[in-house]
C-alpha positions, -999 to 999 in steps of 0.1 A, spaced: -85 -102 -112 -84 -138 -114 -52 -147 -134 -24 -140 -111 5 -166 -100 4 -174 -65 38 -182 -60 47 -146 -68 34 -136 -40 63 -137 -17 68 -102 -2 56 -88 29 41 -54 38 20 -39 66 -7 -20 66 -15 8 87 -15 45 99 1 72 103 -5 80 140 9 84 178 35 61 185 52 60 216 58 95 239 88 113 231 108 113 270 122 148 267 85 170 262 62 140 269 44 151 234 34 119 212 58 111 182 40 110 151 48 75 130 33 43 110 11 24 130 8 -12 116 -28 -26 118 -24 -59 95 5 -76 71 -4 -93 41 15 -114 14 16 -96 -22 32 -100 -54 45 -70 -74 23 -57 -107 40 -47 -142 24 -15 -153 15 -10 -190 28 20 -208 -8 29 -210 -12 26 -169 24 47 -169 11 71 -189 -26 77 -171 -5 84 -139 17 105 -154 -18 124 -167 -25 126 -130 8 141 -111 16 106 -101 55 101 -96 69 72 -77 45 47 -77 39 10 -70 13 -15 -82 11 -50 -61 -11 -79 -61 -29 -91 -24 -52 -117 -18 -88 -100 -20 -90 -85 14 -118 -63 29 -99 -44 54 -75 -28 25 -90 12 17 -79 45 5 -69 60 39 -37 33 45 -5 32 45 17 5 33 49 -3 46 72 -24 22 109 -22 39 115 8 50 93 28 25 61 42 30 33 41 3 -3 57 4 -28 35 -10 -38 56 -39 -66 27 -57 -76 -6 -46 -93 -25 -76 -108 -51 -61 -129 -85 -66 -146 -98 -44 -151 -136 -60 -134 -161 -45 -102 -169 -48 -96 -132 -63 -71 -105 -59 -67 -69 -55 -45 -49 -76 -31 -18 -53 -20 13 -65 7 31 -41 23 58 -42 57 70 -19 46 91 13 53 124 16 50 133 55 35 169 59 44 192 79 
């Protein structure tokens, strides 16, 4: 995607894992939480009805499409941070010309267990 207004671009989010975090000090066990690995700038995406119905279709509630910079390190098996919300990264179309962007579809974590 090459038609996409820079200067909307003006949120932050990390990238990451879900992973060991620091020890918990009463069993010593790790504590389980999002690991940030990178942060990126990104812009938010307006979904057509079409793209809101196709997720629908496919069991997808409560999700996000944003706008990044084309970046390599962005895959299917990150999180995304944006606030305090967590996100999966559910589809990253990308392009890899230059000066392109990524469009990302997220949507909210569900912890299991």
């Amino acid at each position: 995607m090459k038609a996409y207004d820079v200067s909307r671009m003006k949120h932050r989010c990390q990238f990451g894992v879900y992973g060991n975090g620091e020890m918990n000090p009463n069993t010593g066990a790790p504590v389980q939480k999002f690991v940030p690995q990178f942060s990126l700038w990104f812009g938010e995406y307006s979904q057509t009805i079409n793209q809101q119905i196709t997720l629908t279709g496919d069991n997808l509630t409560d999700t996000k499409m944003i706008v990044v910079r084309h970046n390599e390190q962005v895959n299917q098996q990150q999180l995304v941070k944006i606030g305090d919300t967590l996100y999966r990264v559910n589809n990253v179309a990308g392009d890899d010309e230059v000066n392109a962007f990524d469009v990302i579809t997220l949507v909210r974590y569900q912890k299991r267990g």
